[in-house]
C-alpha positions as CSV (number, residue, x, y, z in Angstrom):
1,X,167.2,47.0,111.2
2,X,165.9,49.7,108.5
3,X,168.6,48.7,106.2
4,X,168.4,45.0,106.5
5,X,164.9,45.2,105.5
6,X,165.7,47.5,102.9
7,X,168.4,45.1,101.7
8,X,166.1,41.9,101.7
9,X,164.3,40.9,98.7
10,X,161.9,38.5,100.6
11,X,158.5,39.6,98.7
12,X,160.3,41.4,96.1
13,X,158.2,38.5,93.7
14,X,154.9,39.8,95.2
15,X,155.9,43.7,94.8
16,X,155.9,42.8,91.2
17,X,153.3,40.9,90.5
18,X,151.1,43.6,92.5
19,X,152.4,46.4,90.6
20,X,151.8,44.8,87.2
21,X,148.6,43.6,88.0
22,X,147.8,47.3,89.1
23,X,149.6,48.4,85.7
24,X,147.1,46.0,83.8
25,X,144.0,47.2,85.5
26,X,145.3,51.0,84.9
27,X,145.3,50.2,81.0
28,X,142.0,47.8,80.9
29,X,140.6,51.2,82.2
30,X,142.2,53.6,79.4
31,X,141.1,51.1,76.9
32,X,137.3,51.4,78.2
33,X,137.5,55.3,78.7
34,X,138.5,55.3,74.8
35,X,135.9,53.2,73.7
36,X,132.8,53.5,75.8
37,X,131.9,56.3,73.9
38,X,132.0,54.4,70.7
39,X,130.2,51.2,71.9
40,X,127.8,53.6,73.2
41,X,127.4,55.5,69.6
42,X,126.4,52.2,67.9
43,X,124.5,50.5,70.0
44,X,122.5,54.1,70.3
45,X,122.3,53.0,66.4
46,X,121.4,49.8,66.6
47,X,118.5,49.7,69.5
48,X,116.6,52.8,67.0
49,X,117.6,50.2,63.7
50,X,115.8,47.7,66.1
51,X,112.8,49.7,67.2
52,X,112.0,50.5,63.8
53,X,111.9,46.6,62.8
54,X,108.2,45.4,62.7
55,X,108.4,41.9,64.1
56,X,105.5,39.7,62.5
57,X,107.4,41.2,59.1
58,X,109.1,37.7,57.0
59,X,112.4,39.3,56.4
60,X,112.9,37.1,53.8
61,X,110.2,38.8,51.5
62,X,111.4,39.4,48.0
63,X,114.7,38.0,48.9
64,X,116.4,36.5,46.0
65,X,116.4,32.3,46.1
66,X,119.1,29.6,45.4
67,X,119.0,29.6,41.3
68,X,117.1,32.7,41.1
69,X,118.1,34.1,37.6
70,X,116.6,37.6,38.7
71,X,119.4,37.5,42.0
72,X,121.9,40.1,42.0
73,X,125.7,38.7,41.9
């Protein structure tokens, strides 16, 4: 009976599909060990860039206009 089961390939489709899916979660996982600490680097960066912005500044002050002959190319 061991080796009839053994021989059949009834759910041999799910085995696969399981063990890929489980391969594809593995590497999701590597990927986000390698780069959380990265993402977590800049946006470190960008929340003390944000903090430091005074909101009721015009950030457009002394920007350069359309036709501006003074604008940097």
């Amino acid at each position: 009976m061991f080796a009839k089961f053994l021989l059949s390939e009834t759910g041999a489709v799910t085995t696969d599909w399981v063990l890929l899916t489980a391969g594809l979660v593995a590497l999701g996982l590597a990927v986000m060990a390698v780069i959380s600490g990265g993402v977590e680097d800049l946006s470190g960066e960008m929340q003390v860039e944000l903090a430091a912005q005074n909101p009721s500044d015009n950030p457009f002050d002394g920007a350069a206009t359309v036709g501006d002959p003074n604008a940097i190319d």
